[in-house]
SEDREN-623513 format. One record per residue: residue in three letters; z, y, x of N, C-alpha, C in turn. Coordinates in steps of 0.2 Angstrom, whole numbers, plus 2048, in hexadecimal, padded with zeros to 3 digits. Atoms other than C-alpha are relative to their C-alpha. Example, Ala and Ser with C-alpha at 12.3 -4.5 7.8 and 13.67 -1.06 7.14 Angstrom:
ALA8007FA8048277EA83E800806804
SER7FF7FA7FC8247FB8448038057FC
***
This chain:
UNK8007FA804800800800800806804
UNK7FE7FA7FE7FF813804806803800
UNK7FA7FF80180D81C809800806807
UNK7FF7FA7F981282D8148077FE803
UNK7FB8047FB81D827822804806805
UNK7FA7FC7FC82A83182B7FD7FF808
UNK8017FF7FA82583383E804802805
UNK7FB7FE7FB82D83E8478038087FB
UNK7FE7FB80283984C83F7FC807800
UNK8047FB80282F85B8387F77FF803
UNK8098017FF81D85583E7FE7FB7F9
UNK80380380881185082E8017F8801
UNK8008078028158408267F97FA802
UNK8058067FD80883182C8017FC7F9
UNK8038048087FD82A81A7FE7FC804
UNK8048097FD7FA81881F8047FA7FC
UNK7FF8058037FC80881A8047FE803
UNK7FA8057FF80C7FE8178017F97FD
UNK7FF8058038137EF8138008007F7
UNK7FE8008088137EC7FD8087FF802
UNK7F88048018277EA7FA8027F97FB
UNK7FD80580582D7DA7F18078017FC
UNK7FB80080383A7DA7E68057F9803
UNK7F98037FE84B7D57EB8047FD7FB
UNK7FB8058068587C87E08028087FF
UNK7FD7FB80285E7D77D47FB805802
UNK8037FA7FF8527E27D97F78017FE
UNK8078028028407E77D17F9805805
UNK8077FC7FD82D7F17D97FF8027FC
UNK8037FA8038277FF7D17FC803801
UNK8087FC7FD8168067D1802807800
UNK7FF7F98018188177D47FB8057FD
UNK8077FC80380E8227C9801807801
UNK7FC7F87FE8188347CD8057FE804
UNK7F97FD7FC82383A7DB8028097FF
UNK8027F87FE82A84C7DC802800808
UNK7FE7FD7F782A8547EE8058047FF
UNK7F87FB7FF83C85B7EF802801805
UNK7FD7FC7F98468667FA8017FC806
UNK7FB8037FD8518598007FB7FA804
UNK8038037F984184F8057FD803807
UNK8017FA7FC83D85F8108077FD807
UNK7F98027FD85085B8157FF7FA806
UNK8008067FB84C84981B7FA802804
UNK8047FD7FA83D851824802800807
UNK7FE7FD7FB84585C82D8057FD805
UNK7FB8067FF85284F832804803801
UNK7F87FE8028638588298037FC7FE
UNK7FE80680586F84E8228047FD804
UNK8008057FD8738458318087FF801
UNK7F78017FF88784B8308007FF7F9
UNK7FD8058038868428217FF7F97FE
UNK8018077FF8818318277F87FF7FB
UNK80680280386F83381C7F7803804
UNK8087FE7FF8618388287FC7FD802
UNK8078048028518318267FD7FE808
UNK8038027F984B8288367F97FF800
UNK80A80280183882783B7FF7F87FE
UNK8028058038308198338028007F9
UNK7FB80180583C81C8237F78037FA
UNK8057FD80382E8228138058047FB
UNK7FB7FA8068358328087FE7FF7FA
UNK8048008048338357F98067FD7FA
UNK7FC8028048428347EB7FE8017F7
UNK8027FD80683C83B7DA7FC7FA7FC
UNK80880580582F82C7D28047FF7F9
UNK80080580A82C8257C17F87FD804
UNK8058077FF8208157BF8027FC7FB
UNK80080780381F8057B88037FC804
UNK7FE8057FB8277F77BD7FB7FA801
UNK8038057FD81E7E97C68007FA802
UNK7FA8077FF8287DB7CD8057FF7FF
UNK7F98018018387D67C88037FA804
UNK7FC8047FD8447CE7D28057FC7FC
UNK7FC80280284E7BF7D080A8037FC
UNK7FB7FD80385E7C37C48008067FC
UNK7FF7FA8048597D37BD7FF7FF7F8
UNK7FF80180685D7D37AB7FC8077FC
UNK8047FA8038577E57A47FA8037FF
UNK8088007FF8467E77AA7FC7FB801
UNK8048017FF8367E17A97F8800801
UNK8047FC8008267E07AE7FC8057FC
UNK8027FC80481D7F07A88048057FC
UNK7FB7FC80182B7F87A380180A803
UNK8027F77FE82880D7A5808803802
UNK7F97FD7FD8398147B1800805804
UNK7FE7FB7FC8418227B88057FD807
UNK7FD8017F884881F7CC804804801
UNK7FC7FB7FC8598287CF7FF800804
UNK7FF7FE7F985A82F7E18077FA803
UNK7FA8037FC86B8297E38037FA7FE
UNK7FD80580186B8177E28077FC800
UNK7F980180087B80F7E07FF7F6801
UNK80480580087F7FC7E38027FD7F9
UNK7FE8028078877F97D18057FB800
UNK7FB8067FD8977F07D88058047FF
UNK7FB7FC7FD8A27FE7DE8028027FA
UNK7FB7FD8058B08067D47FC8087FF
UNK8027FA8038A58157D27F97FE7FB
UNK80480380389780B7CB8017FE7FA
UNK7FE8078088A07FF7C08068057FA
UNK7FD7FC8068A98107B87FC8067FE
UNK8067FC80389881A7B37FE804806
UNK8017F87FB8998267C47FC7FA804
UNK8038027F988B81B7CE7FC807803
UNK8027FB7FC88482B7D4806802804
UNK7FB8007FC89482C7DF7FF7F9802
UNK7FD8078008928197E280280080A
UNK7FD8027FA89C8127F27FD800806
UNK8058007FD88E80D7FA7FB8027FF
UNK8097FE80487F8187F77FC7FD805
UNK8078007FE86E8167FA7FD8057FF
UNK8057FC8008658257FA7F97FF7FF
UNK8098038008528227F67FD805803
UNK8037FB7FB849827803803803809
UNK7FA7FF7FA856829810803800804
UNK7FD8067FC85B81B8177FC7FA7FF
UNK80680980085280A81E8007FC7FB
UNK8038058028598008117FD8017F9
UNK8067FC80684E80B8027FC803801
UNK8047FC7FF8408108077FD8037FA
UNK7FF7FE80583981E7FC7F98007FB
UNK80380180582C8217F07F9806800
UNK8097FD7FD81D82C7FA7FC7F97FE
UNK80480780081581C7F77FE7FB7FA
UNK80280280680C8127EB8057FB7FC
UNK7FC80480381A8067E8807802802
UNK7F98007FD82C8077EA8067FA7FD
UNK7FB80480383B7FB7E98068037FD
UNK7FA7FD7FF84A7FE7E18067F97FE
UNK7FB80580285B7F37E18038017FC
UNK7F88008038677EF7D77FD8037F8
UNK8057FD8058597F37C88078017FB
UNK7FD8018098667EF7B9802806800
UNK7F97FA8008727FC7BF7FA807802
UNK8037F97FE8668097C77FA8057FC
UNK8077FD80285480B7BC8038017FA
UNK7FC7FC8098558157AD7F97FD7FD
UNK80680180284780F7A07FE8087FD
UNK8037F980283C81F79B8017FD7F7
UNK80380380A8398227877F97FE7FF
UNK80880180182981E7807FD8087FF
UNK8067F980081A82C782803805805
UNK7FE7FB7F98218367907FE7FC808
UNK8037FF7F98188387A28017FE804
UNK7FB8017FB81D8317B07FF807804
UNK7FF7F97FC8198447B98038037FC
UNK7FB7FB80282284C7AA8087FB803
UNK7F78027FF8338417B07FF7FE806
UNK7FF8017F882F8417C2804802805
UNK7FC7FD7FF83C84E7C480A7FD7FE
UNK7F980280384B8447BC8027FA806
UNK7FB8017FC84C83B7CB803803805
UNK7FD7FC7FA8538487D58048077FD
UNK7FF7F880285485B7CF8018027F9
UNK7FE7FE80985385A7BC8077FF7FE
UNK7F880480486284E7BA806803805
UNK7FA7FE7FC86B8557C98038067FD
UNK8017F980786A8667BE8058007FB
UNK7FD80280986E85F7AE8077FD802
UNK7FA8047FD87D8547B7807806800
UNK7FE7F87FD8828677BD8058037FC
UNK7FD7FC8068848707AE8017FC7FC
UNK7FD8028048878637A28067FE800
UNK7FC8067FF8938587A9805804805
UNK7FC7FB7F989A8627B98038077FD
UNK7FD7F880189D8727B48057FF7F7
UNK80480080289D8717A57FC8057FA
UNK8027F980289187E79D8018017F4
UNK7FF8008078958837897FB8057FF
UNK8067FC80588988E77C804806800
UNK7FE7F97FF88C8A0781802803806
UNK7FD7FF7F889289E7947F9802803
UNK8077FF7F98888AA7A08017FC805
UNK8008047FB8818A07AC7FD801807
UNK8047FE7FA87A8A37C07FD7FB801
UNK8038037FB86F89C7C77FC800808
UNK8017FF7F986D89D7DA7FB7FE804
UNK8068047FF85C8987E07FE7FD7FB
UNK80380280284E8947D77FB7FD7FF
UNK8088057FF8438887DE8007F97FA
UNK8018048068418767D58087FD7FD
UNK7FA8018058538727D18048057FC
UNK7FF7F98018558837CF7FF8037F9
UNK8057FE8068498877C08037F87FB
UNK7FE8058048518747B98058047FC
UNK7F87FB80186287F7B87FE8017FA
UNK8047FB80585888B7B08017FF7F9
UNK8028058098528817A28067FD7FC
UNK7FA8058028628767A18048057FC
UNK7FE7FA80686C88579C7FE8057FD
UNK8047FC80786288E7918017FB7FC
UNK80280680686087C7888078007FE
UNK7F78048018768787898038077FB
UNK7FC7F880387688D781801806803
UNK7FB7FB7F887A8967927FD8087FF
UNK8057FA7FE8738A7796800800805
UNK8008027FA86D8A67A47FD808806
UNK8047FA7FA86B8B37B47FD7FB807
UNK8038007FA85E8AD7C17FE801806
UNK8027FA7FA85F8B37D57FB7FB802
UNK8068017FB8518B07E17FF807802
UNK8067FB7FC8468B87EE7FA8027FC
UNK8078007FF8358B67E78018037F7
UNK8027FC8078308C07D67FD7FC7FB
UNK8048048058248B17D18067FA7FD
UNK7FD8068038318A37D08078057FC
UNK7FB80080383F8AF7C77FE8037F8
UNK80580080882E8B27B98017F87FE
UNK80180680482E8A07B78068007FC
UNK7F98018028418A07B58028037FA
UNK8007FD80683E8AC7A77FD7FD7FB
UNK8048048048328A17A08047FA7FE
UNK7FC80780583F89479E8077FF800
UNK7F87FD80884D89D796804804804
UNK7FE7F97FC8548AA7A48028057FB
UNK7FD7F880885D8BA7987FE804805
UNK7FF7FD7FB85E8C07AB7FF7FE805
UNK8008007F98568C27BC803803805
UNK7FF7F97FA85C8C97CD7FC7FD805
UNK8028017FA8528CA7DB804801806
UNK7FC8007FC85C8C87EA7FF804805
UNK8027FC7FD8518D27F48018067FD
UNK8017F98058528E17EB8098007FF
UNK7F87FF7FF8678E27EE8037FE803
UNK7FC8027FC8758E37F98057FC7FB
UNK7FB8058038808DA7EC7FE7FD7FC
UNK80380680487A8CB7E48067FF7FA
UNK7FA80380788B8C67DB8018067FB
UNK8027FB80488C8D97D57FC8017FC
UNK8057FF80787D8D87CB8017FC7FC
UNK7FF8078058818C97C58058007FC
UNK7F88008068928CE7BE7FD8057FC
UNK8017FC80788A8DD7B57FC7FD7FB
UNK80580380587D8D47AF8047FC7F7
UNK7FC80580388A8C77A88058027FE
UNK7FA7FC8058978D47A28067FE803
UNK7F88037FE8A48CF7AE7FE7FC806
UNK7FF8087FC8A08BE7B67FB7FB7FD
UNK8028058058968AF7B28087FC7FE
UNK7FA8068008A08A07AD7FE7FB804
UNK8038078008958957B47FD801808
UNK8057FE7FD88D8967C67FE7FB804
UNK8018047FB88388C7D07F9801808
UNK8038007FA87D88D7E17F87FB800
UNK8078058008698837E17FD800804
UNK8027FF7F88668887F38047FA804
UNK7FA8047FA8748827FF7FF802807
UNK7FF7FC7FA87589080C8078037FB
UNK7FA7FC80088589980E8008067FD
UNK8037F980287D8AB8088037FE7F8
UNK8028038078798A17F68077FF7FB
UNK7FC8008028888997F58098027FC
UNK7FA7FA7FE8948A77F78008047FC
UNK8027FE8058898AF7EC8027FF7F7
UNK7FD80180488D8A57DF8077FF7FD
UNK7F88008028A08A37DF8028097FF
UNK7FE7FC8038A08B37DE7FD8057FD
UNK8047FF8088978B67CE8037FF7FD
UNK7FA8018068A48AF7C58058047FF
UNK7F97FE8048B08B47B98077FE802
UNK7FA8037FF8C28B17BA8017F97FF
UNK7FF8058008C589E7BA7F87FC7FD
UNK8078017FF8B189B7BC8017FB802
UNK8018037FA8AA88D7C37F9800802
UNK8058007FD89E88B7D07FB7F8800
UNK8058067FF89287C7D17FB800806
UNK8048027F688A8777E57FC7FC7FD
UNK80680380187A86F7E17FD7FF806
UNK8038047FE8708727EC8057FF809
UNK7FE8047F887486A8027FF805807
UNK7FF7FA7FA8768758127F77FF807
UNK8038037FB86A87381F8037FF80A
UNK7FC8007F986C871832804806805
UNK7FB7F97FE8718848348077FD7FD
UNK7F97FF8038808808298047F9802
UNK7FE80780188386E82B8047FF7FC
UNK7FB7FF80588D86E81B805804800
UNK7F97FD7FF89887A8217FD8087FE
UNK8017F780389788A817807806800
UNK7FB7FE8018A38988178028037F8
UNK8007FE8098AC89D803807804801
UNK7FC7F98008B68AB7FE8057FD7FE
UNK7F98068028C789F7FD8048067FD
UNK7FC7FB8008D28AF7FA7FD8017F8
UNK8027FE80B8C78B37E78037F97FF
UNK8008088028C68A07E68067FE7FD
UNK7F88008048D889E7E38018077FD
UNK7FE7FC8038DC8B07DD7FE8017F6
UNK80480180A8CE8AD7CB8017FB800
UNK8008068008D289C7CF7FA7FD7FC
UNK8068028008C18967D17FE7F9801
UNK8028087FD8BB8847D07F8800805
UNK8078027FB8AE87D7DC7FF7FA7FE
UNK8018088018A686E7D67F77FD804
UNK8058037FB8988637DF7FB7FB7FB
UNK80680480788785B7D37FD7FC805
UNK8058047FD88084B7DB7FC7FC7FC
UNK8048048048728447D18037FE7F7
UNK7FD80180687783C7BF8027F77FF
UNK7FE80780087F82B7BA7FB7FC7FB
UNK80680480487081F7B48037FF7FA
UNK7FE80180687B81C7A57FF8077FA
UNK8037F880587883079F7FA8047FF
UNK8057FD8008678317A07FF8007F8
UNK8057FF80886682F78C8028087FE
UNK7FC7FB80386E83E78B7FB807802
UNK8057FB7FE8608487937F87FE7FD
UNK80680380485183D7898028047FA
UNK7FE7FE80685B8427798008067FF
UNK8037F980185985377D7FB801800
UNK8097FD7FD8468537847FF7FA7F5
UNK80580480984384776F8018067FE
UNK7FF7FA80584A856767800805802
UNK8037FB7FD842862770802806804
UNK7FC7FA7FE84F86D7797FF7FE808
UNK8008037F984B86378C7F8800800
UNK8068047FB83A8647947FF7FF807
UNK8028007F883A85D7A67F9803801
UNK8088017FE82585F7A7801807800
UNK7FF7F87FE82B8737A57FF801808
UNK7FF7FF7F88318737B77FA7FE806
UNK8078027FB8208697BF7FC803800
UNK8077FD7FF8158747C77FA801802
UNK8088037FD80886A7CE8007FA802
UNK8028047FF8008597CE7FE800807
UNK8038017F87FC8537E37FE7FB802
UNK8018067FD7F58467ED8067FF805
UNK7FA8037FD7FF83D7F97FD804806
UNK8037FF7F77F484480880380A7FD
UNK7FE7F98017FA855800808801802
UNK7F77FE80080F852804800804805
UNK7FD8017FD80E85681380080B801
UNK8027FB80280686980F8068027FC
UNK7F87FF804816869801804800803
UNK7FC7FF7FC82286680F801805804
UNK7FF7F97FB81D87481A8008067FA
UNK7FF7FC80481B87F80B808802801
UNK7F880080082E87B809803805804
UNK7FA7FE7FA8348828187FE8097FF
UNK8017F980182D8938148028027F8
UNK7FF8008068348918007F88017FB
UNK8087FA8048208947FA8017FC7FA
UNK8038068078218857EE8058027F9
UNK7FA7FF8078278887DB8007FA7FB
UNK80080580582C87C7D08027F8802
UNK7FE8057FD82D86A7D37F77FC800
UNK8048037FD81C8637DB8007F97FF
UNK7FF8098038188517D57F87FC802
UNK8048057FE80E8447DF7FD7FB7FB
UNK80480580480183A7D27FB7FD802
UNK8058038017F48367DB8007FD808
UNK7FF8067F67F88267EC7FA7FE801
***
């Protein structure tokens, strides 16, 4: 099969041919019909991550986002079969551990990152494995795309995880949002859809039009001010209630916490890079004084994906909002360097291997 291969750290991926994957007892193959190209495969690019034991070694293939069909099934798997239309968490789990067997396999004990480590390679590629199927594959509904839900393995559900579940957001809380690339613009939509009002920052004036387009009350451009949390408070009549960082630089983050209101919380989405190595500085002195929460959004627990479908049947959820361009596979690597300079808006989805 085709597939873009990790080489050497920040040089373009290598399209060639790999082995097909087999299915492992409990585990099934999946044609890949959609990937999206996200930050965080930028991330394993660039080779970050490594202080937290997940950085992508040459030979590894990226690519965490898919929807497909399924195509082999491995011995034991009970839930799936062939043909079977599914969405692919990022943050596999092995469906064992005490965070698994109590609905949090998005924290599971032993992850697996798709994408990010030898033993999952990822889903640039026409096929991919995935373990532990019963526990980790979501089934899609019927009549939805695999490129409109190519997003929900990564950046949509991380989003929705965010503000629903993490924070969490109620009908009439102002909401920030901090960066607005493609987890960014997920935000976006999430809380407009849960009620929110939402204020928007960013650099770029085209992605804080999109962010308008899909539910923003309120933009700031960050370039256009020395005080980012200031505008954000008047805007918000005080404070939000709600903020979240969807970058993961120290500026962003800082930014956020202090956009809140008294006993606000913040919500970390998005991951630092090798400038920061996860080490950011926060205004500890507010933090305790509004006593401000700080919470952390990883992915979603395969068990609450119905809770984001039942939004998209009854019309208040559309992932396929946030895609803003179908690509080939010889195109990621073009996508990846876009990255590094923020040009890309939206969430970029691989259809055609």
């Amino acid at each position: 099969m085709r597939a873009a291969v990790l080489r050497e750290h920040g040089e373009p991926l290598e399209i060639t041919d790999v082995d097909d994957p087999e299915p492992s007892p409990g585990g099934v193959v999946v044609d890949v019909e959609a990937c999206g190209i996200c930050r965080s495969d930028w991330h394993g690019w660039q080779g970050d991550w490594d202080w937290l034991g997940i950085k992508p070694e040459p030979g590894q293939i990226l690519g965490h986002e898919p929807a497909g069909h399924v195509v082999a099934v491995g011995e034991g798997v009970e839930s799936f079969a062939e043909g079977d239309h599914v969405a692919i968490p990022f943050n596999l789990g092995d469906g064992t551990c005490m965070q698994c067997r109590t609905g949090h396999g998005n924290t599971c004990e032993q992850p697996m990152p798709l994408g990010f480590v030898d033993a999952v390679p990822g889903a640039f590629a026409e096929q991919v494995h995935v373990p532990a199927a019963d526990h980790n594959l979501v089934h899609l509904p019927d009549g939805v795309s695999s490129v409109d839900m190519a997003g929900l393995g990564c950046r949509f559900m991380t989003a929705f995880h965010g503000l629903a579940h993490r924070a969490p957001v109620a009908a009439g809380d102002w909401v920030a949002i901090h960066g607005v690339g493609g987890v960014g613009l997920s935000a976006v939509h999430i809380a407009d859809a849960l009620g929110a009002n939402v204020v928007a920052v960013d650099l770029d004036d085209g992605k804080l039009a999109k962010a308008k387009e899909l539910g923003a009350a309120e933009t700031v451009n960050a370039a256009d001010t020395d005080d980012v949390p200031g505008a954000v408070t008047a805007l918000s009549d005080g404070g939000c209630h709600v903020s979240v960082d969807a970058l993961g630089i120290g500026e962003t983050c800082r930014n956020s916490v202090l956009s809140l209101e008294t006993r606000g919380t913040h919500v970390q989405i998005g991951l630092t890079t090798a400038e920061e190595r996860g080490m950011v500085e926060l205004p500890t002195d507010v933090m305790t004084m509004k006593e401000i929460e700080f919470v952390g959004s990883l992915g979603l627990p395969p068990t609450r994906y119905d809770e984001i479908f039942r939004m998209v049947a009854g019309g208040k959820l559309d992932p396929s909002a946030v895609v803003s361009e179908t690509v080939a596979l010889e195109d990621v690597n073009q996508k990846l360097e876009a990255m590094t300079t923020f040009e890309t808006e939206g969430i970029p989805v691989i259809d055609e291997f």
